[in-house]
N, C-alpha and C positions, 0 to 999 in steps of 0.2 A: 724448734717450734714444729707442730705437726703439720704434715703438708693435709689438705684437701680432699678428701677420698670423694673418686668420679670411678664408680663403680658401674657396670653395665652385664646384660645375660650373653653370652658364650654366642647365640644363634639372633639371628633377627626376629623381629617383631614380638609377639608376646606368650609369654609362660601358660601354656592349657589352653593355649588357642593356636598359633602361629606352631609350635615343638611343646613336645611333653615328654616326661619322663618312661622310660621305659624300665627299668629297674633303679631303685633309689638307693642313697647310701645306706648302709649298716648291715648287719648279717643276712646271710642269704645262702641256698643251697646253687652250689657254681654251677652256671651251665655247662659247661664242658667237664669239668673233673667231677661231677656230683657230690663234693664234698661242704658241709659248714663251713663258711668262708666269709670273713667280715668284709665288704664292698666299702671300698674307702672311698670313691666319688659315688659322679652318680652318671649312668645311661640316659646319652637324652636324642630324641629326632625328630624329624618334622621339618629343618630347613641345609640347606646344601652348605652354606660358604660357615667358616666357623670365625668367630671373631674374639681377641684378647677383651679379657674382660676389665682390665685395667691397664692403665700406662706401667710400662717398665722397660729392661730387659731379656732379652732372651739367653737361656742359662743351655738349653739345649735345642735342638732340632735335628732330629736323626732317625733312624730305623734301631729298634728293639734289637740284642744282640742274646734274647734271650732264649732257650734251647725251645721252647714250646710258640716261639713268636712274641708273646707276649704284650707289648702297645703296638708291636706294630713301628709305624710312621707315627713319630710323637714329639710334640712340643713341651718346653718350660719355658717357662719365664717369670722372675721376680718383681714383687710389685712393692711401691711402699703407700699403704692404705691409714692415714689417719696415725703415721708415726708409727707404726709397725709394721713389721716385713712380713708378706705372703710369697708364696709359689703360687702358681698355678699348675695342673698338667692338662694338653690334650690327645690324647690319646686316640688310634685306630684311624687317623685320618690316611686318604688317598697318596699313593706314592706319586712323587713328583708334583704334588700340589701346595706345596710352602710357599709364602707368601717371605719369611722372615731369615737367617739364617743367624747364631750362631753369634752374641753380641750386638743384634741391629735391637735400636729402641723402638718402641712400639709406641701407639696410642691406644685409650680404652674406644672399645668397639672396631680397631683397625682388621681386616681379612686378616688372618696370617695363615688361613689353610683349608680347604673340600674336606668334609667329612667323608667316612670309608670303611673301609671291613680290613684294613690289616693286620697283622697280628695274631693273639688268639682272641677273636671276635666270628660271631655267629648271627652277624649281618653288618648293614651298613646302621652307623651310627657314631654320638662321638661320647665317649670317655671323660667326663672333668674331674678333678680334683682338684682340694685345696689344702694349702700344706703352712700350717706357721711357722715361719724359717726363714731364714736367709736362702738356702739352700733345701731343696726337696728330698721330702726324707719317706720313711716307710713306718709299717706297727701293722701287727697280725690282729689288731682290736679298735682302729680307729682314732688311735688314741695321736691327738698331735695334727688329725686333720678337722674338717670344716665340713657339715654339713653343708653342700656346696646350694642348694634351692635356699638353703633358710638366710646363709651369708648372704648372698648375694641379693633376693629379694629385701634382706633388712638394710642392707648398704642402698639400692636403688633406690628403695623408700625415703631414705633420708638423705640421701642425696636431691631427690624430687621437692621433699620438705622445706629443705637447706636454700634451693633455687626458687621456691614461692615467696621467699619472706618477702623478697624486692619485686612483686609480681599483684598489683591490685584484686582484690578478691573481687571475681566475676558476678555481676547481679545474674541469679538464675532467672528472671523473668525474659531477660534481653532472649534466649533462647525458644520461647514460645513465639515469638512474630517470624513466619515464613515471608518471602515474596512473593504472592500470589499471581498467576499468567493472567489470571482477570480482572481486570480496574475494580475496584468495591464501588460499592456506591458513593456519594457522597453527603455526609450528614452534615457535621461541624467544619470550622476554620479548623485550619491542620497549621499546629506551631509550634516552638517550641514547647519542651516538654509534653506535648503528645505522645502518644504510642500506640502502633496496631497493626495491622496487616496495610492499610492505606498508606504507613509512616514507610515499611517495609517497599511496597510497591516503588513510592517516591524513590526511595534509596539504590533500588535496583537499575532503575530505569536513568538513573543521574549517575549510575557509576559509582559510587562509595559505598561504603562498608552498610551490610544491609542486619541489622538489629532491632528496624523496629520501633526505635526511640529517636525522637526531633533535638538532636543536642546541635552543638555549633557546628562541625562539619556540614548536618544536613541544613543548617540554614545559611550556610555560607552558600553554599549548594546549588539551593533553591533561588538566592540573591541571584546567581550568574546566569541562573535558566529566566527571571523574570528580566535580564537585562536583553534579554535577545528578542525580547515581544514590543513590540509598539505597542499596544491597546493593552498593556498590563500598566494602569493610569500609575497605581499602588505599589511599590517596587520595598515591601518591606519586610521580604520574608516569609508573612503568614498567608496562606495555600486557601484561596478564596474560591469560588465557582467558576469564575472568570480563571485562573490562573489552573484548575483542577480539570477545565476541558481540553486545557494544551498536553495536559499528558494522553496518550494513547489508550484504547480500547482492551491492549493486548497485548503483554509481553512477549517477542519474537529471541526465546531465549537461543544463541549455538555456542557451542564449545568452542573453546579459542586454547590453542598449544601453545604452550611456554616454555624454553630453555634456558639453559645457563650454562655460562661457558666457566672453566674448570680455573681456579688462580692456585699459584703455588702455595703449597699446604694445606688444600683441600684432597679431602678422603670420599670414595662414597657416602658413608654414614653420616659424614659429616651435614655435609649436601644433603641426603634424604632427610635429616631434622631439621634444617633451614626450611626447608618447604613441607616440613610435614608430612614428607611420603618415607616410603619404604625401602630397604638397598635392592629386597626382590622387584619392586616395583622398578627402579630405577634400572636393574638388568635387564627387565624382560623389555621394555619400550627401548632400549638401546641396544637391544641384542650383545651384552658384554661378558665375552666368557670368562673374563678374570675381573672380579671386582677391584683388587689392589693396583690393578694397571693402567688407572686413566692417566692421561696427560693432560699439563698444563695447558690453556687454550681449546681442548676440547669441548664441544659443542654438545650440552644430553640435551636430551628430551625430558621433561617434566610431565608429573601429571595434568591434566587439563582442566579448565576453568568455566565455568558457565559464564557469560556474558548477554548483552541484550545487541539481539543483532545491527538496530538502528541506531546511530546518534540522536540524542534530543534534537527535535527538529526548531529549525530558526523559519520563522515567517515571514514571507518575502511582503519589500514593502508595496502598500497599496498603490492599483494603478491613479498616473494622471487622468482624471476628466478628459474627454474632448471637447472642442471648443471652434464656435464658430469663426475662422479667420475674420469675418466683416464686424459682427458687433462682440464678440469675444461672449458670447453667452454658450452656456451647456449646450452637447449636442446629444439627443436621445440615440439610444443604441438602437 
């Protein structure tokens, strides 16, 4: 049975924005030897740490033994994609920056190595290739490899495709309602199924997920906020005048830091998809010069969250009357 293909790009974040190609696969006149020469991967830069692009293992990791240099400091590793065998190669990376050696199994998007200029290369950058094989092979015309951008962008694609099926197709409206810093005014009862900048406001200032739209969460919500009022007679959820002056004039939004501490078998990349951030993000706030080398237990730092700096406030309850000791009548302040 064919296993799974969890395909992913070589470098972090995204293709033509994040790293780009700098020369592509197929014919090309050599930079260095100036001769016609079919380019069997492809040049790509634009991020530091280099990452396997699929789970396997590693067939090689060594320095080029080749009279001209040649990769350099260069990775392989075997992958099996969807019941068929690939290679990979990485090429020209930083001496002394392997993450892998030599038989260790990888995951797709794990470090295994700093891109670099070793070899015969004519700057810093990294080298890929794709090889259908057990074993990585060569051809003076391409023939045997993979256009490595078109691979791999059509594997990510469907892999992306493959992981929506189980994933509710998002209402694009939900997206148009902001939280607004200013209370709107107030027009109509705000209740289920409403929707607006008003619904957004509420949701911000109560803590839940801010969309805009009054479904159960927001009026589970709003129940907990009317149970802390005494003089809210009406305790049913729907958002009255009485109930729409206890929110505040003015959202006091600050940033609030978040971490995560490291469990075994966690990777950076890992971790930066769980939360939706970056593995560059995630080095730069942690100062980490090796991505492959957190420890279990370790404490990062995450990107940061807007929040509303007040708790919903509870109203204290009204004072007792005073009262005359002799006949027990009101006493005027």
């Amino acid at each position: 049975m064919a296993k799974k293909s969890k395909v992913v790009w070589p470098l972090d974040g995204r293709y033509g924005k994040d790293f780009r190609t700098t020369s592509p696969f197929g014919w090309r006149t050599h930079p260095i030897r100036g001769s016609r020469k079919h380019h069997n991967g492809e040049d790509m830069v634009g991020q530091r740490y280099v990452r396997a692009i699929a789970g396997g293992t590693v067939l090689k990791a060594r320095k080029s033994n080749h009279p001209s240099g040649g990769f350099g400091y260069y990775i392989v590793i075997r992958h099996m994609i969807d019941g068929t065998y690939y290679t990979s190669l990485y090429a020209h990376l930083k001496g002394g920056s392997f993450q892998v050696k030599k038989g260790s199994k990888v995951k797709a998007g794990q470090v295994i190595g700093v891109m670099g200029t070793s070899g015969a290369s004519t700057g810093v950058h990294l080298h890929l290739e794709i090889w259908k094989g057990r074993t990585h092979g060569w051809s003076s015309n391409g023939k045997g490899f993979a256009d490595p951008v078109k691979f791999l962008k059509a594997h990510v694609d469907k892999d992306a495709a493959n992981e929506s099926i189980g994933i509710p197709t998002p209402d694009p409206e939900l997206d148009k309602y902001k939280a607004p810093a200013d209370k709107p005014a107030y027009t109509n009862p705000i209740k289920r199924g409403s929707r607006g900048e008003d619904v957004a406001f509420i949701q911000k200032y109560l803590g839940i997920k801010v969309d805009g739209v009054f479904g159960s969460q927001t009026h589970e919500a709003v129940l907990r906020f009317m149970q802390k009022h005494e003089d809210i007679k009406v305790k049913d959820g729907v958002i009255g005048p009485i109930t729409w002056r206890k929110f505040p004039e003015k959202l006091e939004i600050v940033e609030k830091s978040k971490t995560h501490k490291v469990k075994r078998g966690e990777y950076l990349s890992l971790i930066a998809n769980k939360y939706d951030a970056t593995v560059a993000e995630l080095v730069e706030l942690n100062d980490i010069d090796n991505p492959s080398l957190i420890s279990v237990g370790q404490v990062l730092k995450l990107p940061s969250e807007e929040i509303v700096q007040e708790e919903p406030p509870i109203d204290p309850p009204p004072a007792e009357p005073k009262v005359c000791e002799c006949c027990k009548q009101p006493l005027d302040n």
